[in-house]
C-alpha positions as a printed Julia matrix, in Angstrom:
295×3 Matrix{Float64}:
 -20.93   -5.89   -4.09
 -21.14   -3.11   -1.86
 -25.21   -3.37   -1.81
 -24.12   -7.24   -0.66
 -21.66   -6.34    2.1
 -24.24   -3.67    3.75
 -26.5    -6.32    4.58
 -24.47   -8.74    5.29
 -22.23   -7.01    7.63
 -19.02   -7.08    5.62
 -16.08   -4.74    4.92
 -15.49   -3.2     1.42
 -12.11   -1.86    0.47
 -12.5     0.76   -2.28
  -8.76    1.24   -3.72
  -7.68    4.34   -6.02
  -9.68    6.97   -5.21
  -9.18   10.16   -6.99
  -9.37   13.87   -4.94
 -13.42   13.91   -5.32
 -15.21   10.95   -4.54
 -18.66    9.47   -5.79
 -21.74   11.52   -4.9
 -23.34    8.21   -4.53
 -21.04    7.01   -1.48
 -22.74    9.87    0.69
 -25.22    8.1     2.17
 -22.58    5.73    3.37
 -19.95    7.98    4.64
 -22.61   10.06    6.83
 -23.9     7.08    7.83
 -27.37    8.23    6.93
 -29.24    5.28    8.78
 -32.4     5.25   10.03
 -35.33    2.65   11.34
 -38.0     1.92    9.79
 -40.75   -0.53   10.85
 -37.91   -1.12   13.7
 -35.2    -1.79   11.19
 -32.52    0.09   10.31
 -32.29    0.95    6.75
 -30.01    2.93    4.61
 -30.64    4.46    0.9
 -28.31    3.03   -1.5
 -28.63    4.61   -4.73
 -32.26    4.06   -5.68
 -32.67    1.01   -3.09
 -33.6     1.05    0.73
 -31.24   -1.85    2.59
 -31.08   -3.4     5.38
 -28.36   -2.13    6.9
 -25.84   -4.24    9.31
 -23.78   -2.18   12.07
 -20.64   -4.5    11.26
 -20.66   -3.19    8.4
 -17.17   -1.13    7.52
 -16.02    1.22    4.68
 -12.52    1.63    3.92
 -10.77    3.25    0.77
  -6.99    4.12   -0.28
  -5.49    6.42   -2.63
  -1.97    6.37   -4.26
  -2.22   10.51   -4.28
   0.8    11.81   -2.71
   0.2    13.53    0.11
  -3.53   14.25   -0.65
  -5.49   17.2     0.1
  -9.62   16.26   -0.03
 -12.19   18.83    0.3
 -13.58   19.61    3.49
 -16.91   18.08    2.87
 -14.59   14.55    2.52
 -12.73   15.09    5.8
 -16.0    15.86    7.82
 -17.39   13.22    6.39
 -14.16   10.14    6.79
 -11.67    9.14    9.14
  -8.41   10.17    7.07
  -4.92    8.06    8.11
  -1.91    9.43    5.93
   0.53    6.88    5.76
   2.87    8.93    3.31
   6.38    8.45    3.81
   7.96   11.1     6.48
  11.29   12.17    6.45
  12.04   11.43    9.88
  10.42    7.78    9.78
  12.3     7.22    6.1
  15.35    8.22    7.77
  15.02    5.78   10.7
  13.95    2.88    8.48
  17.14    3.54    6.33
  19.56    3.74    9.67
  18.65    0.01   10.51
  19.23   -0.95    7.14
  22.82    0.85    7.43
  23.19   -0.58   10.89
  21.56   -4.22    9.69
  24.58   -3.82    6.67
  27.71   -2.72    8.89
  26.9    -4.3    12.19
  24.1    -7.09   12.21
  24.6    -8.39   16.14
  23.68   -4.47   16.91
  20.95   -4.43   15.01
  19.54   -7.49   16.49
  20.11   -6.56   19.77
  18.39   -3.8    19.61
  15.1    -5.18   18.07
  15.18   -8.22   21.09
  16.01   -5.08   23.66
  12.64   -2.82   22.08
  10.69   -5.99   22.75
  12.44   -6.68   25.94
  11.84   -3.14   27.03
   8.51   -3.04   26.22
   7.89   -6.15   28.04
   9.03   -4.76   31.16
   7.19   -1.94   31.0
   4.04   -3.63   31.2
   5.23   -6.28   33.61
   6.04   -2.91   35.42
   2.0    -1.48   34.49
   0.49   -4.64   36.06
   2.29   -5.23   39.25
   1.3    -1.34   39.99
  -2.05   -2.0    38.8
  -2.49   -4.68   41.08
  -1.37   -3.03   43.82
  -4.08   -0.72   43.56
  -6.62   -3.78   43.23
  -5.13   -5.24   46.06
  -5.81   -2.17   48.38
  -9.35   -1.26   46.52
 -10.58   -4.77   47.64
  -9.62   -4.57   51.09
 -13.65   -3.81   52.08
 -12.4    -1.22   54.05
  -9.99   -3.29   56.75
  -7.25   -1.2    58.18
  -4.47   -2.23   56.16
  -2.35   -3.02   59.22
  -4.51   -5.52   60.31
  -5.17   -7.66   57.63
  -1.7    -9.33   57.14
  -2.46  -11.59   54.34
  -2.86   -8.15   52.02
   0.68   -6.54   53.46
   2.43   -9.83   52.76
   1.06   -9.72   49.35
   1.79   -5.98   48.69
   5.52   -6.61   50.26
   5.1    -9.55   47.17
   4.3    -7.49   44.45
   6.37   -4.7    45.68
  10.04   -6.64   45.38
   8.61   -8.11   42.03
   8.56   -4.27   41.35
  11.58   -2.91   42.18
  13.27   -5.87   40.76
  11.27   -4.75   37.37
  12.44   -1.57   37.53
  16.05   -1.92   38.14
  16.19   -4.5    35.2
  13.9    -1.78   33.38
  16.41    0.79   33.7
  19.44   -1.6    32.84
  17.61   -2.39   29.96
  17.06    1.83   28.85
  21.15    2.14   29.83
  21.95   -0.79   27.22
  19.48    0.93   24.32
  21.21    4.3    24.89
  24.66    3.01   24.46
  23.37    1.02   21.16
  21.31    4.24   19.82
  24.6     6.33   20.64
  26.8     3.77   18.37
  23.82    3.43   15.79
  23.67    7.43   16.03
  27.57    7.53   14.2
  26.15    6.02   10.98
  22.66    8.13   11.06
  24.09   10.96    8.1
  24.47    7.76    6.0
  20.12    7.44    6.31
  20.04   10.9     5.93
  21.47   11.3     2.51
  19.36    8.11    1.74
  16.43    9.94    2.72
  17.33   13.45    0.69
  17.82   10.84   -2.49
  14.59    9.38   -1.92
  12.26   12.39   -2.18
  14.61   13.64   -4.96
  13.17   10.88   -6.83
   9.96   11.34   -5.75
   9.89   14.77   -6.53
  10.65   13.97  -10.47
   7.06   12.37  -10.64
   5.99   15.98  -11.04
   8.27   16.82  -13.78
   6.72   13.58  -15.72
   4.11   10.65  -14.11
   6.61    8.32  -15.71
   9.11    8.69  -13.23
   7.49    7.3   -10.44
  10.0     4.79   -8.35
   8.22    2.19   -5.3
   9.88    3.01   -1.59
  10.9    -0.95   -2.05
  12.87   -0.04   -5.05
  14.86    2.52   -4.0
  15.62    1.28   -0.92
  16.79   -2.28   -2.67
  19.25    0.32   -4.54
  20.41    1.67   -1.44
  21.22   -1.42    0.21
  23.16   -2.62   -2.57
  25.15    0.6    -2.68
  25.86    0.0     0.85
  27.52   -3.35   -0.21
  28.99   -2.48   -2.44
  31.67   -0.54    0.29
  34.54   -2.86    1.56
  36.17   -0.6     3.99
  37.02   -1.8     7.93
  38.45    2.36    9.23
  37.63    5.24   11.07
  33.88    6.2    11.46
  33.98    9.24    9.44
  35.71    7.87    5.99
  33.66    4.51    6.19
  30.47    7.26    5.68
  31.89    9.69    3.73
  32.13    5.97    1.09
  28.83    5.04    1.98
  27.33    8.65    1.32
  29.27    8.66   -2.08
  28.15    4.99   -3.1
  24.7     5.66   -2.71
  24.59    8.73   -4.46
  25.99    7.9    -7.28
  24.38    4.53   -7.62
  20.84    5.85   -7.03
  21.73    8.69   -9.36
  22.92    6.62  -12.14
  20.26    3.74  -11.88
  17.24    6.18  -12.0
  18.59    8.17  -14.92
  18.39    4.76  -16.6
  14.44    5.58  -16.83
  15.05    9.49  -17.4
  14.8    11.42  -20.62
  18.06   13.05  -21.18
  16.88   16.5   -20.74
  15.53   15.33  -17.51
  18.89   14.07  -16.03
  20.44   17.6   -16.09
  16.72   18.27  -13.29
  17.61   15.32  -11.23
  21.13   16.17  -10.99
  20.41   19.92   -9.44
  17.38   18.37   -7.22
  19.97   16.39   -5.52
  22.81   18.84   -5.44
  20.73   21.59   -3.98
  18.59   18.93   -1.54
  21.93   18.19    0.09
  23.13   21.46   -0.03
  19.7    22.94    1.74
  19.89   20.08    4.01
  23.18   21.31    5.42
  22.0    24.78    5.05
  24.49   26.25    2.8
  21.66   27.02    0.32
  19.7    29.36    2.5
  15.88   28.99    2.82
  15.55   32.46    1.75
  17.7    31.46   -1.28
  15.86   28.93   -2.4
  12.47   30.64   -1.99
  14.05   33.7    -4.17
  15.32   30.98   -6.79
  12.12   29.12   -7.1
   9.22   31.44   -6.37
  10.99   35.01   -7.25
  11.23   37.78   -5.32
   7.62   39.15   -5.48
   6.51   35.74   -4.12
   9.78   35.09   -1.65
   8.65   38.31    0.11
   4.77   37.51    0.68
   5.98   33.88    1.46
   8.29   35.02    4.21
């Protein structure tokens, strides 16, 4: 297959890889092409092929977080699309916000693409601007009156742009401000998630898709009939979801297991508002020999 796709000038995906890849993909991964009889060639295993400059190499690993050699990352382009924090947090917010207050949610989404719109309208009227004077051959710009009536065009178009631009960023704020109140809510959704994640490591059974537990967090989120104050509507949405994603993963937990996920979520939350210290938790996990080179 591969053999097949050099020649032709196709694109391979190779999915699973492990942390140390085939010896025999070398030749591909360095590129190692080179002409012969005015034809470039490559060594593929035992065979010399034709070799096609569409063609493209891609693979994907389900490693967390990998860590390859090196030799790999000289030799590859590496994109890490692992789930962040940050981005899992902000993913979470607009399902909170998408939950609670729909319209806001959607009127954010058309204002990013309304925004963004702008901003190029915005790139091209300056842009031609600058064609506009870089074609005038030289003329003095005063006297060629058909270029000043067009920049006096293009500059109102811009300025008009701009205010609606700004209008626009005003409008986002206010939304990001009201979205903001609800943003602990995607927080403790977050700390849940890579509590779960993190009992993978205690046994490969427990391994739970992003889809999954966020399915499990939206339903939690429904589950909360409660029209009040800001602050008690997420102090019920904070308690829903934790106990619903603790006791639907213990479902596929060995008992003596449920005791671990228990005190990784306690002390994630707890560390996440900092009332268990760094320090703390490096003494507690690594002892103190190893909490003192660490820090």
């Amino acid at each position: 297959m591969i053999e097949s796709a050099i020649i032709r000038g196709q694109t391979v995906l190779l999915e699973d890889v492990g942390a140390d890849l085939d010896p025999g993909l070398d030749s591909i991964l360095t590129k190692a092409v080179r002409k012969i009889d005015g034809v470039e060639k490559i060594t593929f295993g035992d065979k010399v092929l034709i070799y096609d400059q569409s063609f493209r190499f891609m693979m994907t690993t389900k490693l967390p977080n990998p860590h390859f050699l090196p030799e790999t990352c000289i030799k590859t382009t590496i994109i890490n699309f692992s789930v962040t924090f940050k981005g899992l947090e902000d993913q979470l917010l607009a399902d909170v916000i998408n939950n609670l207050q729909p319209d806001l949610e959607f009127r954010r989404d058309k204002l990013v693409v309304e925004i963004a719109q702008k901003k190029n309208d915005l790139y091209q009227k300056q842009s031609q601007i600058l064609k506009e004077l870089a074609d005038s051959n030289g003329e003095t710009i005063l006297d060629n009156e058909v270029l000043i009536e067009t920049l006096e065009v293009v500059k109102a178009k811009s300025i008009t742009t701009l205010q609606d631009l700004n209008e626009a960023l005003k409008v986002e704020a206010k939304i990001e401000e009201t979205r903001d109140m609800h943003r602990e809510v995607a927080i403790r959704g977050s700390i849940l998630y890579f509590a779960i994640v993190d009992m993978s490591f205690v046994n490969e059974m427990y391994q739970n898709s992003l889809q999954y537990v966020k399915k499990l967090f939206n339903e939690a989120i429904e589950k909360v009939d409660f029209l009040g104050e800001t602050a008690r509507l997420n102090h019920l949405l904070k308690d829903s979801i934790t106990r619903d994603l603790y006791k639907k993963i213990c479902i596929g937990l060995f008992e003596a297991h449920k005791i671990v996920y228990a005190f990784l979520i306690c002390t994630s939350i707890k560390r996440r508002e900092n009332v268990i210290l760094d320090a703390y938790w490096n003494l507690l996990i690594r002892g103190s020999l190893l909490s003192n080179k660490a820090n």
